[in-house]
Residue frames as qw, qx, qy, qz and C-alpha x, y, z in Angstrom:
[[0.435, -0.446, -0.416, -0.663, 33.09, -24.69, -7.25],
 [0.188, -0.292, 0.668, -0.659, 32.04, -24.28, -3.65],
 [0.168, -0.102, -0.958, 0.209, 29.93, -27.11, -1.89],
 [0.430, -0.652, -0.554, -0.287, 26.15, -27.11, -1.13],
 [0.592, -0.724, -0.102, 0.339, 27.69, -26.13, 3.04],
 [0.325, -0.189, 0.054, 0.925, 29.90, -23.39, 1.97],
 [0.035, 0.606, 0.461, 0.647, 26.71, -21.65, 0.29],
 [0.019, -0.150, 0.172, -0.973, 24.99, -18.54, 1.90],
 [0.195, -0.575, -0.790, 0.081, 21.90, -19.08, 4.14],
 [0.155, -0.803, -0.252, -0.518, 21.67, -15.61, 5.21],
 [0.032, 0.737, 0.463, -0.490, 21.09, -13.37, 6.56],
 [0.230, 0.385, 0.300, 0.842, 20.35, -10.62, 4.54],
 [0.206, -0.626, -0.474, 0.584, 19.56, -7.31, 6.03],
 [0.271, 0.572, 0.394, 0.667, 17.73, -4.70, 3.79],
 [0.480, -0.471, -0.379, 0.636, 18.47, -1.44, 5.02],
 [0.311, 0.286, 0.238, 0.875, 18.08, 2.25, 4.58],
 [0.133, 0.130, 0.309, -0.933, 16.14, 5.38, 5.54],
 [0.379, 0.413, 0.631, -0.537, 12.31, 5.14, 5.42],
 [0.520, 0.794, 0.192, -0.247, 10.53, 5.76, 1.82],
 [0.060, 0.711, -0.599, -0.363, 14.09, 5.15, -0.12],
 [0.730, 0.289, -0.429, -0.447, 12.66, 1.74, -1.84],
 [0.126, -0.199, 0.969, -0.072, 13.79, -1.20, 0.84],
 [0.754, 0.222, 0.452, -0.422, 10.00, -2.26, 0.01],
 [0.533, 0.701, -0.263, -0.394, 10.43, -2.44, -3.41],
 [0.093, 0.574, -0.794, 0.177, 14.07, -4.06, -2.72],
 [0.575, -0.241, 0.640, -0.449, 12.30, -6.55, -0.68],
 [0.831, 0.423, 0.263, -0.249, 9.84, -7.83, -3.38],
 [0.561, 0.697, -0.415, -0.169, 12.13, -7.58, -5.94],
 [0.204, 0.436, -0.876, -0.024, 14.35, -10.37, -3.93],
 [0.603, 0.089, 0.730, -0.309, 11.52, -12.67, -2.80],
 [0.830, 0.472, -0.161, -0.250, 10.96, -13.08, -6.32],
 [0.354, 0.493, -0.788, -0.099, 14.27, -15.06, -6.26],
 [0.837, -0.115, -0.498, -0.195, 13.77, -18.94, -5.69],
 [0.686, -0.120, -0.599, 0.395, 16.12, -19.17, -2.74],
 [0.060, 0.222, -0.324, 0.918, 15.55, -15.68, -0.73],
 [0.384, -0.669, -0.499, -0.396, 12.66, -15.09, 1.61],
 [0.091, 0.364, -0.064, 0.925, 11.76, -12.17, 3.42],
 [0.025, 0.499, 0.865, 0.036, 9.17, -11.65, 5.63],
 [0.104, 0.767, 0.375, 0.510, 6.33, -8.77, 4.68],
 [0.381, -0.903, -0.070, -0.186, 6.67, -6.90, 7.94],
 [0.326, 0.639, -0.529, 0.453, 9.79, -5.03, 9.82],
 [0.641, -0.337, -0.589, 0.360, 11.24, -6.96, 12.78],
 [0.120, 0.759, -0.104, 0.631, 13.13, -3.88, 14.13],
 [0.596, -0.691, 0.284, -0.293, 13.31, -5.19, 17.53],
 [0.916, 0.080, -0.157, 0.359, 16.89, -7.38, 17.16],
 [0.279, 0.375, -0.449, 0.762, 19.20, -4.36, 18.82],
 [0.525, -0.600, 0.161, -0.582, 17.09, -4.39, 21.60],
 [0.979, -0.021, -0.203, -0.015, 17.28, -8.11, 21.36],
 [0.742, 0.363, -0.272, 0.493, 21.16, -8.00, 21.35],
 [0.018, 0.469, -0.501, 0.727, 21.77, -5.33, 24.10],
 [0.542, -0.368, 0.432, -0.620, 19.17, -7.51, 26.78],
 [0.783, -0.029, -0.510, -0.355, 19.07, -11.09, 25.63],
 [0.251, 0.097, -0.820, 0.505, 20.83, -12.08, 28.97],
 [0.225, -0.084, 0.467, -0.851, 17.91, -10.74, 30.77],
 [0.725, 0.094, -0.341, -0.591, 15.42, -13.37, 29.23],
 [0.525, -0.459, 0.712, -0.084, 17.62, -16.33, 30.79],
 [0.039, -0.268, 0.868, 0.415, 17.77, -19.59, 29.37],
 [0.721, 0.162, 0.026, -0.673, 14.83, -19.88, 26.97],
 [0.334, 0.111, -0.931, -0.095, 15.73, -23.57, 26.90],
 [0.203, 0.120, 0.578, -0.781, 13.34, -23.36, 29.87],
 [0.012, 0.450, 0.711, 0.541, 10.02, -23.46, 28.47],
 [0.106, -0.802, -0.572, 0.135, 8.77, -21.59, 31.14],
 [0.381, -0.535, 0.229, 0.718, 11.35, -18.98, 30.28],
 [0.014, -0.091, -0.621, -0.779, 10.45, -19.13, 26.42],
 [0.203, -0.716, -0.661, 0.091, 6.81, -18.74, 27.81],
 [0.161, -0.837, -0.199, 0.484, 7.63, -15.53, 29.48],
 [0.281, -0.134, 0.496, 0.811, 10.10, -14.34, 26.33],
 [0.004, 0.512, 0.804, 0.303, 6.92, -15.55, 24.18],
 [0.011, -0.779, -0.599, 0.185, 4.39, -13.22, 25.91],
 [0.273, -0.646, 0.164, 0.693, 7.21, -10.19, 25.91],
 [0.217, -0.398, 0.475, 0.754, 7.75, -10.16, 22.36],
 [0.150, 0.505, 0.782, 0.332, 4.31, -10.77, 20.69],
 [0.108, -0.883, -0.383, 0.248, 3.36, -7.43, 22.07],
 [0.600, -0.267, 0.421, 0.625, 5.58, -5.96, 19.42],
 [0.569, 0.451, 0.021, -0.687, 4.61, -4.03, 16.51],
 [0.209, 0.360, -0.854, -0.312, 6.18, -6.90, 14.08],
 [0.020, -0.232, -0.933, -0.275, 3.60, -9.01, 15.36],
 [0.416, 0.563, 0.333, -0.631, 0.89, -7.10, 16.33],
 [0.403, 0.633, -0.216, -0.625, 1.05, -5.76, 12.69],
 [0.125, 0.138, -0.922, -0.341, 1.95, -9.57, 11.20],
 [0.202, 0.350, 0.876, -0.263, -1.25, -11.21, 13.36],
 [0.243, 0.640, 0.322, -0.654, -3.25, -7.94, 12.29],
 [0.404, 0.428, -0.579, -0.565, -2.18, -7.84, 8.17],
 [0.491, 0.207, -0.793, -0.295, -2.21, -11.90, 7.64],
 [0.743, -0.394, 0.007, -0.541, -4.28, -13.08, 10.41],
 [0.978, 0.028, -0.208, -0.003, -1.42, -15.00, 12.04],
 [0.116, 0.723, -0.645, 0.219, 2.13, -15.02, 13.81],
 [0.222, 0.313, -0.882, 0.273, 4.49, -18.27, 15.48],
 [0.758, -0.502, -0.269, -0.318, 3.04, -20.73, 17.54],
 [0.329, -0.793, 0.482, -0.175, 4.58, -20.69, 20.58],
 [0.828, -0.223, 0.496, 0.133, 5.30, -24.67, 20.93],
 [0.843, 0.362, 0.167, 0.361, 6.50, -24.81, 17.07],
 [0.227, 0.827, -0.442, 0.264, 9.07, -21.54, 17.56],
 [0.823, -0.456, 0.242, -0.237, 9.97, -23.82, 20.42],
 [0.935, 0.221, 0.278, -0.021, 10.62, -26.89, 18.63],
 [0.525, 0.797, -0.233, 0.188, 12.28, -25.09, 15.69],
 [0.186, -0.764, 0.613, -0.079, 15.45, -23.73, 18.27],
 [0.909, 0.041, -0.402, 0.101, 15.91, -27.52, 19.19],
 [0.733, -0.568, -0.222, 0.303, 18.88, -27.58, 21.36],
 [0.379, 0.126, 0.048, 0.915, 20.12, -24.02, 20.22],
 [0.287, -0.857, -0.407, 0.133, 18.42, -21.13, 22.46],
 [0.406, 0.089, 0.296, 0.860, 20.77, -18.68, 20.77],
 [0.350, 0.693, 0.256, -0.576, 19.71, -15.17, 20.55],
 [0.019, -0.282, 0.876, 0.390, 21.38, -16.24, 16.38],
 [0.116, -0.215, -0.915, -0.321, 19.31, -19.14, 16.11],
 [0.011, 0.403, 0.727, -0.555, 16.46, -17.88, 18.01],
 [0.242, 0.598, -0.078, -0.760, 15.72, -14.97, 15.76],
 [0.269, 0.404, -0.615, -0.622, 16.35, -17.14, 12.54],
 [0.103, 0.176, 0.977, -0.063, 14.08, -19.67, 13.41],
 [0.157, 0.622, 0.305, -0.704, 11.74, -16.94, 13.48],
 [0.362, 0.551, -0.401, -0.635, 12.44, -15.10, 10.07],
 [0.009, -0.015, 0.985, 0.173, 12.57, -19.09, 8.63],
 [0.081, 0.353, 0.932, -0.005, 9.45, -19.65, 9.47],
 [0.265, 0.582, 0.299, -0.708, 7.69, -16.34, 8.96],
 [0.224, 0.649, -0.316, -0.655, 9.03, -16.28, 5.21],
 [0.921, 0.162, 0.311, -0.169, 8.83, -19.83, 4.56],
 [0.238, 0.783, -0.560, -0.129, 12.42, -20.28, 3.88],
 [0.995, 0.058, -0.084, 0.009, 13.76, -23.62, 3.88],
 [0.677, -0.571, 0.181, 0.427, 17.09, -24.93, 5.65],
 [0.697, -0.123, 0.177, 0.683, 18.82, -24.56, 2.59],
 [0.201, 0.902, 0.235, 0.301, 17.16, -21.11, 1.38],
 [0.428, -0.014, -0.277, 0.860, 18.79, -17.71, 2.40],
 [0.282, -0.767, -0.575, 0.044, 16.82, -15.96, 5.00],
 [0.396, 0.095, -0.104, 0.907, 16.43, -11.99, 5.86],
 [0.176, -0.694, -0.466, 0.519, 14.96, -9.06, 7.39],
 [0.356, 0.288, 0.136, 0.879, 13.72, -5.63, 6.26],
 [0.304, -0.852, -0.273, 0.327, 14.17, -2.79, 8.69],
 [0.400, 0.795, 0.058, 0.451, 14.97, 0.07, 7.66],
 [0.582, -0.783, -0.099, -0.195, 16.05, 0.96, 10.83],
 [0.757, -0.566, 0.256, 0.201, 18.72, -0.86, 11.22],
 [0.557, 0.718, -0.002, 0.418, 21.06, 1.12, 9.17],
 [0.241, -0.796, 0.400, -0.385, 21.68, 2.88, 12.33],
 [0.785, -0.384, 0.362, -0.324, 22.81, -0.70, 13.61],
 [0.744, 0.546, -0.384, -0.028, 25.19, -2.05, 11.48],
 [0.081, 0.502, -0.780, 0.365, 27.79, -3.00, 13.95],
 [0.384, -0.315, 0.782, -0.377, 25.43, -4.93, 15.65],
 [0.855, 0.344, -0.265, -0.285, 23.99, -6.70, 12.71],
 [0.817, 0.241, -0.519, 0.070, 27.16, -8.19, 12.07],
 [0.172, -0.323, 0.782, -0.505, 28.13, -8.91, 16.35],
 [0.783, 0.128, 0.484, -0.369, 25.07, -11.17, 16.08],
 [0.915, 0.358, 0.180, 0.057, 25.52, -12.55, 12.43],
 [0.402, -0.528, 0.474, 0.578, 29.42, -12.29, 11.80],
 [0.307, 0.044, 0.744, 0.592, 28.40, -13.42, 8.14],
 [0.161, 0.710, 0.453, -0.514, 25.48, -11.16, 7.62],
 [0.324, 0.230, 0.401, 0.825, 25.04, -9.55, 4.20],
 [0.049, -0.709, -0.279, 0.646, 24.04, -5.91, 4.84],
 [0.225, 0.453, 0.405, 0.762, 21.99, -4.15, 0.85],
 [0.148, -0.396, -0.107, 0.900, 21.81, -0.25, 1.53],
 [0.439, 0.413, 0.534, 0.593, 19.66, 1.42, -0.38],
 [0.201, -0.404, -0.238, 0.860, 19.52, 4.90, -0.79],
 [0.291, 0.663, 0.616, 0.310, 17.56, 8.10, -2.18],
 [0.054, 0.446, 0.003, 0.893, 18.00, 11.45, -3.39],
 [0.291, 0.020, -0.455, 0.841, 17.31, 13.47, -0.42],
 [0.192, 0.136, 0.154, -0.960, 15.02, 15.79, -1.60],
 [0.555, -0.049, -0.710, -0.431, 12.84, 13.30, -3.32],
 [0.496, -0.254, -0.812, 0.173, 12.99, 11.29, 0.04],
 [0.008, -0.199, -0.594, 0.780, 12.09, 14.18, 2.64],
 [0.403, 0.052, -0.326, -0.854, 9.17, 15.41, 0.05],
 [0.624, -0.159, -0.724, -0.246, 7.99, 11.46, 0.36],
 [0.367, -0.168, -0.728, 0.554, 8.39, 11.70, 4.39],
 [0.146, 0.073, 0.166, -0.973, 6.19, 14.90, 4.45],
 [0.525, 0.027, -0.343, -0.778, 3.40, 13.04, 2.50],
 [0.780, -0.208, -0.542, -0.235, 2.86, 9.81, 4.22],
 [0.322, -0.576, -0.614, 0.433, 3.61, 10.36, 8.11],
 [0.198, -0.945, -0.159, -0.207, 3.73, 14.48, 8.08],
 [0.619, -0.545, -0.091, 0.559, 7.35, 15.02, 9.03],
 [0.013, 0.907, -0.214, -0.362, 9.15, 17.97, 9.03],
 [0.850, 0.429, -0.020, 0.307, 11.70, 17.94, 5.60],
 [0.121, -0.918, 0.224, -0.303, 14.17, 19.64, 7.72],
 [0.652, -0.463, 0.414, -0.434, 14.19, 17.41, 9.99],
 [0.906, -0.068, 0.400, -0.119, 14.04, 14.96, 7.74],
 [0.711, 0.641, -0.193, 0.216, 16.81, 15.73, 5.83],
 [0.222, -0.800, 0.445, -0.336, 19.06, 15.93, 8.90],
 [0.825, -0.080, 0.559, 0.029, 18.58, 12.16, 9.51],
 [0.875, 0.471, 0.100, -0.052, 19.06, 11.28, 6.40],
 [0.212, 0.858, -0.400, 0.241, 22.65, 12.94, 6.87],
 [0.564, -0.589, 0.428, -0.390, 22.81, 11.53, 10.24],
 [0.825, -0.133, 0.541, -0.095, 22.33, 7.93, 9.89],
 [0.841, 0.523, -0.024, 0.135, 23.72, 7.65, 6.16],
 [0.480, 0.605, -0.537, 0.339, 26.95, 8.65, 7.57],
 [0.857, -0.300, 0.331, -0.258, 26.67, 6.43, 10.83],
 [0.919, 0.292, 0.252, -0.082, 25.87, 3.58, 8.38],
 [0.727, 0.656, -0.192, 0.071, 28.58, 4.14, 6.10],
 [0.069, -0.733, 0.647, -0.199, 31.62, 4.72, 8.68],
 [0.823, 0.003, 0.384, -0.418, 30.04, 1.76, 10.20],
 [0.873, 0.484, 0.045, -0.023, 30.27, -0.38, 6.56],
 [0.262, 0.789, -0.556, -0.001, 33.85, 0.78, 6.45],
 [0.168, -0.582, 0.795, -0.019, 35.19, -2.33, 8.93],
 [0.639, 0.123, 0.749, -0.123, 32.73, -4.65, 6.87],
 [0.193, 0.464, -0.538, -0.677, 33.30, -3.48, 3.37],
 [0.174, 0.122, -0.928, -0.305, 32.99, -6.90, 1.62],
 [0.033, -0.423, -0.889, 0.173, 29.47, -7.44, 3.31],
 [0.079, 0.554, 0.309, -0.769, 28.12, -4.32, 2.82],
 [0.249, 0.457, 0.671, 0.528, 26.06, -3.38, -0.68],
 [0.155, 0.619, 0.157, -0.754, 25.08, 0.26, -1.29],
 [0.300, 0.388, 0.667, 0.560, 22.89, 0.63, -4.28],
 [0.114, 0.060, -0.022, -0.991, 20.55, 4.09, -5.46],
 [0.556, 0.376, 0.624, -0.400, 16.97, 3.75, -5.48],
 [0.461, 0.715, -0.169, -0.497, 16.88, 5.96, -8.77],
 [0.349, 0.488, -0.659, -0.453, 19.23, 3.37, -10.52],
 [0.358, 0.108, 0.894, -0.248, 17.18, 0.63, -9.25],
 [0.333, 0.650, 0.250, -0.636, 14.30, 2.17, -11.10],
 [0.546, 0.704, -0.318, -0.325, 16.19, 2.39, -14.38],
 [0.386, 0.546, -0.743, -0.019, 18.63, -0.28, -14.60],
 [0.614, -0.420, 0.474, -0.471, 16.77, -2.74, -12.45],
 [0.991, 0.032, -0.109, 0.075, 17.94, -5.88, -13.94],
 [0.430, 0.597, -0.467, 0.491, 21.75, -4.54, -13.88],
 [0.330, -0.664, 0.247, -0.624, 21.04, -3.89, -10.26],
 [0.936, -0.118, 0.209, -0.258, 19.80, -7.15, -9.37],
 [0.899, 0.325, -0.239, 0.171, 22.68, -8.91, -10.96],
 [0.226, 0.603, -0.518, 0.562, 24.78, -7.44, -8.83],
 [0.705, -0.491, 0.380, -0.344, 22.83, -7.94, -5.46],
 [0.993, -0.114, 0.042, 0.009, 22.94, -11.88, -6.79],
 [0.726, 0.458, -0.365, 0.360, 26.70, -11.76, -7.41],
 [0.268, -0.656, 0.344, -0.616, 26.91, -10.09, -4.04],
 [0.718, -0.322, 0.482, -0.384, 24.96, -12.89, -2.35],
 [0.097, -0.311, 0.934, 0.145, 26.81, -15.34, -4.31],
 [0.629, 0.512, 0.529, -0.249, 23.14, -16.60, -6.21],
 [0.351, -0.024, 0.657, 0.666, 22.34, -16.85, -9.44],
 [0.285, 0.241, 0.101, -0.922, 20.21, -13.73, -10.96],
 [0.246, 0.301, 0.920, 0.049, 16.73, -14.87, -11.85],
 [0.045, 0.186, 0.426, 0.885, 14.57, -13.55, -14.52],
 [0.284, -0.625, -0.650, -0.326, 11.65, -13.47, -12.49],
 [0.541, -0.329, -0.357, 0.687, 13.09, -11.24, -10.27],
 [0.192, -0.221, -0.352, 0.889, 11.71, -8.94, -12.09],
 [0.443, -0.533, -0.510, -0.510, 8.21, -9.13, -11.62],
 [0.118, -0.172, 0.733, -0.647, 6.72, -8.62, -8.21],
 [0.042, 0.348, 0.927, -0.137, 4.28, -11.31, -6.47],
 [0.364, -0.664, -0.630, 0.170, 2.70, -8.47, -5.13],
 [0.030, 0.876, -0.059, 0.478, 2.20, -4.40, -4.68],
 [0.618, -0.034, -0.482, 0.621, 5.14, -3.93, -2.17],
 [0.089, 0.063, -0.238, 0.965, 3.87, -0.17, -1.05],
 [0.086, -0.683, -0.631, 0.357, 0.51, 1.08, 1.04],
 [0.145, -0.843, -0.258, 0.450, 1.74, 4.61, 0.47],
 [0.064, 0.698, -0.256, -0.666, 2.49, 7.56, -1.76],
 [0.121, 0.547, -0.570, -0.602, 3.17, 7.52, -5.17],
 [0.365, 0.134, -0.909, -0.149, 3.54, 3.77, -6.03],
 [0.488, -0.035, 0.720, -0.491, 0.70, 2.02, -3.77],
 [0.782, 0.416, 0.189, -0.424, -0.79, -0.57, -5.01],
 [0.525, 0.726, -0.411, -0.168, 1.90, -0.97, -8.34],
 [0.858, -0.215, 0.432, 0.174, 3.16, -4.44, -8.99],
 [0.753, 0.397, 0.112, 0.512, 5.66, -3.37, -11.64],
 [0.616, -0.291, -0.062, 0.729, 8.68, -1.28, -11.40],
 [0.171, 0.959, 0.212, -0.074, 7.93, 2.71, -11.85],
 [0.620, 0.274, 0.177, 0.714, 10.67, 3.61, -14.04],
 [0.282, 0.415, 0.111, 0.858, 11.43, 7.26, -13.16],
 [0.557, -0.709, -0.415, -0.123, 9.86, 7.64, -10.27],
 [0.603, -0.172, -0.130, 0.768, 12.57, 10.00, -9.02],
 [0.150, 0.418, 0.218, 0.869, 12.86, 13.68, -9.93],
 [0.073, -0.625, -0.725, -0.280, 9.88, 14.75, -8.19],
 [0.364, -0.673, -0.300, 0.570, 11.23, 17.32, -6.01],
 [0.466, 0.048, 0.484, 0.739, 11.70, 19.49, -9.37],
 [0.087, -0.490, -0.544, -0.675, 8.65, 20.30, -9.62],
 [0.634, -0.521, -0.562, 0.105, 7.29, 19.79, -6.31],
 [0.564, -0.450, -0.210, 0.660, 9.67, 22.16, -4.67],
 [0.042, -0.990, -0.132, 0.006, 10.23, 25.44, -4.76],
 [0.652, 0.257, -0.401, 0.590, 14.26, 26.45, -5.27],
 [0.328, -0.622, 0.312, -0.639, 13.81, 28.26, -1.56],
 [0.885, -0.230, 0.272, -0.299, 12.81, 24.90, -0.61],
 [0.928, 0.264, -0.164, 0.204, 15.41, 22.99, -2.26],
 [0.614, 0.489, -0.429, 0.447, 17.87, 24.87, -1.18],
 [0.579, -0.546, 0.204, -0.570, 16.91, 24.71, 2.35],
 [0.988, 0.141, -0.012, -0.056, 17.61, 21.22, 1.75],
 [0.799, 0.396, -0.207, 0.403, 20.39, 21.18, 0.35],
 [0.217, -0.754, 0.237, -0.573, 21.71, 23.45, 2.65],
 [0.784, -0.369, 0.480, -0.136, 21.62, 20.36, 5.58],
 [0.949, 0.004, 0.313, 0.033, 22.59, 17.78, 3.16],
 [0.435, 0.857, -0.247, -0.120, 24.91, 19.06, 0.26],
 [0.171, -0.626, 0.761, -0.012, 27.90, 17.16, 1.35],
 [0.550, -0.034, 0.835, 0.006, 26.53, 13.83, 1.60],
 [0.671, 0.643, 0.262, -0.259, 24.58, 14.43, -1.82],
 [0.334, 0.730, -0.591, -0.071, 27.91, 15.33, -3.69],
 [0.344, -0.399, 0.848, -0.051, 29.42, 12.09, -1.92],
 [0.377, 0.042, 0.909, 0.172, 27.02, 10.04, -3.50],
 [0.316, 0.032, 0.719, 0.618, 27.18, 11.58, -6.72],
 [0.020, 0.748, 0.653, -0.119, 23.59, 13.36, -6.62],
 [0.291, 0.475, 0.191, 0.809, 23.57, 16.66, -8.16],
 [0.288, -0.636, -0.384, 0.604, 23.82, 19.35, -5.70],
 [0.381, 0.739, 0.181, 0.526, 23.37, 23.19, -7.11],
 [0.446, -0.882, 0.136, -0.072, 23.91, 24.90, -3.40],
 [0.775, 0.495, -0.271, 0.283, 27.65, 25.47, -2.87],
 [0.231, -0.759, 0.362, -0.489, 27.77, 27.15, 0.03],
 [0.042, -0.246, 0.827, -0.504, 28.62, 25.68, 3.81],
 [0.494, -0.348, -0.784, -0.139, 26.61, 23.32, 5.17],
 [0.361, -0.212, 0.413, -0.809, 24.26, 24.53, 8.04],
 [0.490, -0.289, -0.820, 0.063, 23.12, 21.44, 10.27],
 [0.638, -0.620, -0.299, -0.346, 20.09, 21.59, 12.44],
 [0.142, -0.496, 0.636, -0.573, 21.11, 22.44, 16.25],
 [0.305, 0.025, -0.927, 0.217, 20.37, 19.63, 18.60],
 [0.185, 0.336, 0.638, -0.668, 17.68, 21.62, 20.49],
 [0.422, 0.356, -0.380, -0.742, 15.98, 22.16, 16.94],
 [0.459, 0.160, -0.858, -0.166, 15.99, 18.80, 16.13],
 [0.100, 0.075, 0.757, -0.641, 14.29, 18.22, 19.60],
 [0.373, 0.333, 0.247, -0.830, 11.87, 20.54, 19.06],
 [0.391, 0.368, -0.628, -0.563, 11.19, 19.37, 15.44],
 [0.201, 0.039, -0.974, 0.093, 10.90, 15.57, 16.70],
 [0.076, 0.311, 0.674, -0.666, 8.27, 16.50, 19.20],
 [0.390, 0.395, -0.158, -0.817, 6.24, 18.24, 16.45],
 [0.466, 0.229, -0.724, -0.454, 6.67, 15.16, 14.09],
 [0.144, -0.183, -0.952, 0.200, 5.46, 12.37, 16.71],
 [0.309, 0.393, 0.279, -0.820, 2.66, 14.98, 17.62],
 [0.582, 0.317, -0.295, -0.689, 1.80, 14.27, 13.51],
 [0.313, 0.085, -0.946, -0.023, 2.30, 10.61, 13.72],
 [0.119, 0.249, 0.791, -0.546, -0.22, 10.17, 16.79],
 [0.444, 0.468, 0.148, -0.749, -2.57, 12.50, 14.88],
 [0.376, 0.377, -0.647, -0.546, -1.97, 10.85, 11.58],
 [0.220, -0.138, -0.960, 0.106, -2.48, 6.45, 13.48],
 [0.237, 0.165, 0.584, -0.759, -5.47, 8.39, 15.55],
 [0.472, 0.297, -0.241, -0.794, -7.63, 8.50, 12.48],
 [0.777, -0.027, -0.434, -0.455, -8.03, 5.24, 12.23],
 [0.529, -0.089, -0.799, 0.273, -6.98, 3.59, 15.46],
 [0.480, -0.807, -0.255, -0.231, -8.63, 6.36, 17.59],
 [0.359, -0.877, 0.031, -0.317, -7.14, 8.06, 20.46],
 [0.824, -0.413, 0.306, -0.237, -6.66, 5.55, 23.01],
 [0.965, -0.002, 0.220, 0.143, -5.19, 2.93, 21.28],
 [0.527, 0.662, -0.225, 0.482, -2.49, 4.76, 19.07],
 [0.003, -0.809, 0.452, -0.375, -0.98, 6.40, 22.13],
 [0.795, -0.407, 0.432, -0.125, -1.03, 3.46, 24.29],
 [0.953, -0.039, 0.213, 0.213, 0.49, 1.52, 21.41],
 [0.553, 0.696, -0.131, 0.439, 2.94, 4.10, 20.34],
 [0.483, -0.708, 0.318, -0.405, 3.88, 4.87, 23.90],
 [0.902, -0.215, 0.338, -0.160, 4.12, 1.30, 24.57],
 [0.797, 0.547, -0.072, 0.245, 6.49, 0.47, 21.66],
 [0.123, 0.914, -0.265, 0.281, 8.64, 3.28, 22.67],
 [0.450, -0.633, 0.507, -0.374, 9.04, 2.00, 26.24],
 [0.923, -0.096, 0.357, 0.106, 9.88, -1.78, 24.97],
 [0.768, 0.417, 0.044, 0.484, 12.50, -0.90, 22.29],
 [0.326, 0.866, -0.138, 0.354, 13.87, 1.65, 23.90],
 [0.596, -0.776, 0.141, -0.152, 15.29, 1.31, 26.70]]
């Protein structure tokens, strides 16, 4: 029987393409007594990892001062101060590091204290995002556990069309893209890596959950499935604090078979890989690169238009602009 210090602290990284249930996933493991999460997506830890030299040594305090100012102007907080009326105090993230100014300990002092995790809990992060980012998950946490979850395609591009306005073209091209990324990716971390289906989350969502905990080396708790709290703002499920059995399918009806197979058409391969009934049989036909351009430009065009409504003008573009030009670079 392993030792209290051989146990898993975490990370956990909940991953996967927008609208494919990492909320859901999220709640469903803060219900466990030793996991905590916090409500909102960092998403800014590969930036973190490809510039933390350029921050210097945030032992400094005036250095963790100037970090500090740089990284509250984030959406993670913006959108933590702005939901729960609150984010780090500088002097207690401070404190926390102690005499480790790790970008490692730096971050998990963070996620510790957002989620109210305790030394010996097991702390984690959900960004969907960083699916595309699996290698550098685990170059920052060598022991990182990394749950996938995924969703039928056509279900998920139908859900991307209804809550920002993207193209399902478009968004069925990513979904190609970055699920096979993610997966080559997973190949030279196998044993850390957890790919589960949204759809059999849905139905079989204690089975599910017994795995994750056997995964993370826990023991599955029966309150695990209840949630605290509605995990989703948008589509379908907002609001719902219990699991929506069958909440899948929806592109059946929803679609058109011109429109499905338009779909399927981009994705058909990776659907057959994981086991998803495919009726198109033909060749795949991926989106050109200048398509995808175009397409992109269209969809941020609905995003701006979509945050304008209620942030106005001004502010959405400055803070979507502004976002861009700190994580991206």
């Amino acid at each position: 029987m392993s030792s209290i210090d051989d146990q898993f602290s975490g990370p956990i990284f909940v991953v996967g393409m927008p609208r494919s249930g990492t909320k859901l996933l999220r709640g469903l493991l803060n219900s466990h007594s030793r996991v905590g999460i916090p409500l909102n997506e960092t998403e800014f830890l590969p930036y973190l990892e490809r510039h933390w030299p350029q921050f210097g040594d945030l032992s400094r305090r005036d250095r963790f001062e100037a970090f500090y100012r740089w990284i509250t102007g984030t959406f993670y907080f913006q959108n933590r101060l702005r939901e729960h009326g609150k984010r780090i105090d500088l002097a207690m993230w401070y404190l926390a590091c102690q005499d480790d100014f790790s970008l490692p300990n730096v971050f998990e002092q963070l996620i510790r204290h957002d989620a109210a995790v305790p030394s010996e809990g097991i702390w984690g992060d959900k960004s969907p995002s960083y699916l595309a980012h699996i290698e550098i998950l685990k170059r920052v946490y060598p022991r990182a556990k990394i749950i996938h979850i995924v969703r039928d395609v056509r279900d998920y591009v139908l859900s991307m069309e209804k809550a920002f306005g993207k193209d399902r073209r478009r968004a069925a091209q990513r979904w190609v893209n970055t699920i096979r990324q993610a997966q080559r990716a997973a190949q030279s971390f196998a044993k850390d890596v957890h790919e589960l289906q949204y759809e059999a989350l849905l139905d079989n969502p204690r089975e599910e959950l017994e795995e994750i905990c056997s995964f993370l080396g826990v023991v599955f708790e029966e309150q695990m499935l209840k949630l605290s709290r509605a995990p989703e703002n948008l589509g379908d499920t907002a609001g719902e604090t219990e699991i929506v059995a069958g909440n899948y399918g929806k592109y059946i009806e929803q679609m058109s078979e011109a429109e499905r197979i338009e779909i399927e058409k981009i994705a058909a391969a990776m659907l057959q890989k994981l086991n998803y009934s495919c009726s198109y049989q033909g060749p795949v036909v991926a989106l050109s690169k200048a398509e995808l351009r175009r397409l992109q430009l269209r969809d941020a065009y609905c995003l701006i238009k979509k945050d304008s409504q209620r942030n106005g003008w001004v502010n959405t573009i400055r803070s979507r602009v502004g976002h861009f030009i700190k994580l991206r670079s």
